[in-house]
N, C-alpha and C positions, 0 to 999 in steps of 0.2 A: 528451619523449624517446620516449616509447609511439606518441604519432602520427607521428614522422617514420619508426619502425622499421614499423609499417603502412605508409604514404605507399612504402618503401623496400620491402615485400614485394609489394605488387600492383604494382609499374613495376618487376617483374623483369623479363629477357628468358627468351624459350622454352630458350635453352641453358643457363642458370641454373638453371631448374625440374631437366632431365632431369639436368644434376648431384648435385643436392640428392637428385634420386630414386636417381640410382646409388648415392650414400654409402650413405642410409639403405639399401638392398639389400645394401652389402657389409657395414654394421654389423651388423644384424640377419640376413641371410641371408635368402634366398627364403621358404625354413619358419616363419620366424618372423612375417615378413610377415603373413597374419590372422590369428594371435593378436595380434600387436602392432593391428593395425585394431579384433578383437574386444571387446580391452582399452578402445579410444578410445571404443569407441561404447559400453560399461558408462557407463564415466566422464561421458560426454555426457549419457547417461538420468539417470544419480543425480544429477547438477548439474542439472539441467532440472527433475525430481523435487523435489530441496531448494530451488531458487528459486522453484517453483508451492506448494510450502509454507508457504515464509515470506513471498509474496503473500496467501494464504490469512489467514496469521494477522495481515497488517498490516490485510487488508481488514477481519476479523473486529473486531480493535481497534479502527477506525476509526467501524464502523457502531456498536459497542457505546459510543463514546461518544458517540457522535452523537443516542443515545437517551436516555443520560444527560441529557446538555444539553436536550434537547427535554423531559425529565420535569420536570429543575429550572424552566427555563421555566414551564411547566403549573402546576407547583405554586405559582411566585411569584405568577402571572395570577390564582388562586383567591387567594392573599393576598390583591394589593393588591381583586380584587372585593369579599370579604370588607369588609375597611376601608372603602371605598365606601360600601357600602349600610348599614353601622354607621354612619358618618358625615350620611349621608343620612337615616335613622331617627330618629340623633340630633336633626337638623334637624328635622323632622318634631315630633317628640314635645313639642320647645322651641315648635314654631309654635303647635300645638295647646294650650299652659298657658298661652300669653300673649296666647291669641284673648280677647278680652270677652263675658260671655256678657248674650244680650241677653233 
């Protein structure tokens, strides 16, 4: 519905636009005209404003857990190294009681 009424607004023709422009003039009035523009382009800022915001904070989330995971990782790797060389020792220590001494 949204992209055919797009599709339908840019394949206006030029007698169309200056229409559209006459109305809004006689609706609003010549004077009201840049207040009515002043008004759009607040509105423009503040939306622009709130979407570089909650860019911010999805980016922010994003990295913060991305550190997360990277930590846990870290910390598993130190686990399983841990058990390794436990493991390894363990072997060790069994080679060395079952060596024969000569």
């Amino acid at each position: 519905m949204t992209s055919v009424f797009l599709a339908n607004l840019f394949d206006m023709q030029p007698t169309t636009i200056i229409l559209i422009v006459v109305l809004v003039v006689l609706l609003f009035g010549g004077s009201k005209l840049p207040e009515l523009a002043r008004g759009l382009g607040k509105a423009r800022r503040e939306f622009k404003r709130a979407s570089d915001e909650i860019e911010d904070e999805v980016r922010t989330a994003l990295d913060e857990d991305e550190r997360k995971r990277a930590k846990l990782e870290e910390e598993e790797r130190v686990k399983v190294r841990a058990k390794i060389e436990e493991e390894e020792r363990a072997k060790l220590s069994a080679g060395q009681d079952k060596k024969p001494e000569a």
